[in-house]
N, C-alpha and C positions, 0 to 999 in steps of 0.2 A: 086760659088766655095764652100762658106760655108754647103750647100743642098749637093752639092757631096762627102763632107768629111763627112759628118753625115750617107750619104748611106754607104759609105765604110765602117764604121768604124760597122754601124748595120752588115750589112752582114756579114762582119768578126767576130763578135761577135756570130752572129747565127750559122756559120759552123763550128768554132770552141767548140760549142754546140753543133750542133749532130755529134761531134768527140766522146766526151767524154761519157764513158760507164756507166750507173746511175743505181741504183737500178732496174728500172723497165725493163733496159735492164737484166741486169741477172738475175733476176727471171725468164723473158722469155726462158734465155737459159736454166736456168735448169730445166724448165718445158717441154721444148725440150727433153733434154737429159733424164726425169722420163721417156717420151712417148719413146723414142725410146729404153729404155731400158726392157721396159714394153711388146714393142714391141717382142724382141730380146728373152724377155722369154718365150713368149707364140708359137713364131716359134722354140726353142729348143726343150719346152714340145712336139708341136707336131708332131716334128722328134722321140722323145724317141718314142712317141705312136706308129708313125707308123710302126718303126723298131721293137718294141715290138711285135706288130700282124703280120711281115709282109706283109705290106698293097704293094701292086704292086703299087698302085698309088703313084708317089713322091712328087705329090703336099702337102702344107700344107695351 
Protein backbone atom coordinates (compact mmCIF):
# COMPACT_ATOMS: atom_id res chain seq x y z
CA UNK A 1 0.00 0.00 0.00
CA UNK A 2 2.81 2.11 1.11
CA UNK A 3 4.79 1.42 -2.76
CA UNK A 4 1.37 2.49 -4.36
CA UNK A 5 0.94 5.93 -2.56
CA UNK A 6 4.63 6.83 -3.37
CA UNK A 7 3.74 5.75 -7.25
CA UNK A 8 0.89 8.16 -7.06
CA UNK A 9 2.01 10.72 -5.50
CA UNK A 10 5.45 10.69 -8.22
CA UNK A 11 3.21 10.54 -10.99
CA UNK A 12 1.14 13.36 -9.96
CA UNK A 13 4.02 15.17 -9.29
CA UNK A 14 5.48 14.53 -12.87
CA UNK A 15 2.24 15.64 -14.87
CA UNK A 16 1.75 18.31 -12.94
CA UNK A 17 5.31 19.14 -14.28
CA UNK A 18 4.89 18.96 -17.74
CA UNK A 19 1.75 21.12 -17.08
CA UNK A 20 3.67 23.89 -16.21
CA UNK A 21 5.24 26.24 -19.02
CA UNK A 22 9.25 26.86 -18.06
CA UNK A 23 11.53 29.01 -19.66
CA UNK A 24 12.60 26.60 -22.23
CA UNK A 25 9.15 26.09 -23.27
CA UNK A 26 8.90 29.76 -24.27
CA UNK A 27 11.82 30.40 -25.80
CA UNK A 28 10.67 27.54 -28.03
CA UNK A 29 7.68 29.46 -28.85
CA UNK A 30 9.24 32.32 -29.63
CA UNK A 31 11.65 30.93 -31.69
CA UNK A 32 8.50 29.46 -33.39
CA UNK A 33 7.02 32.54 -33.94
CA UNK A 34 10.87 34.53 -35.16
CA UNK A 35 10.64 31.46 -37.91
CA UNK A 36 7.37 31.86 -38.87
CA UNK A 37 7.43 35.54 -39.03
CA UNK A 38 10.60 35.31 -40.92
CA UNK A 39 8.68 33.16 -42.95
CA UNK A 40 5.70 35.53 -43.66
CA UNK A 41 8.32 38.19 -44.72
CA UNK A 42 10.15 36.60 -47.26
CA UNK A 43 6.61 35.26 -48.84
CA UNK A 44 5.24 39.03 -48.83
CA UNK A 45 8.77 40.34 -50.42
CA UNK A 46 8.13 37.81 -53.01
CA UNK A 47 4.55 38.70 -53.84
CA UNK A 48 5.77 42.54 -54.07
CA UNK A 49 8.44 41.15 -56.67
CA UNK A 50 6.33 39.26 -58.57
CA UNK A 51 3.60 41.80 -58.96
CA UNK A 52 6.40 44.31 -59.54
CA UNK A 53 7.51 42.31 -62.92
CA UNK A 54 4.44 41.00 -63.54
CA UNK A 55 5.50 37.43 -63.33
CA UNK A 56 2.46 35.14 -64.78
CA UNK A 57 3.68 32.54 -62.48
CA UNK A 58 1.81 32.93 -58.81
CA UNK A 59 3.92 30.78 -57.18
CA UNK A 60 6.43 32.21 -54.63
Amino acid sequence: MKLQSIAVVLFSTLMLAACNEGPAERMGENIDDAVNDAGNAIEDACEDVREAVNAEDSDC
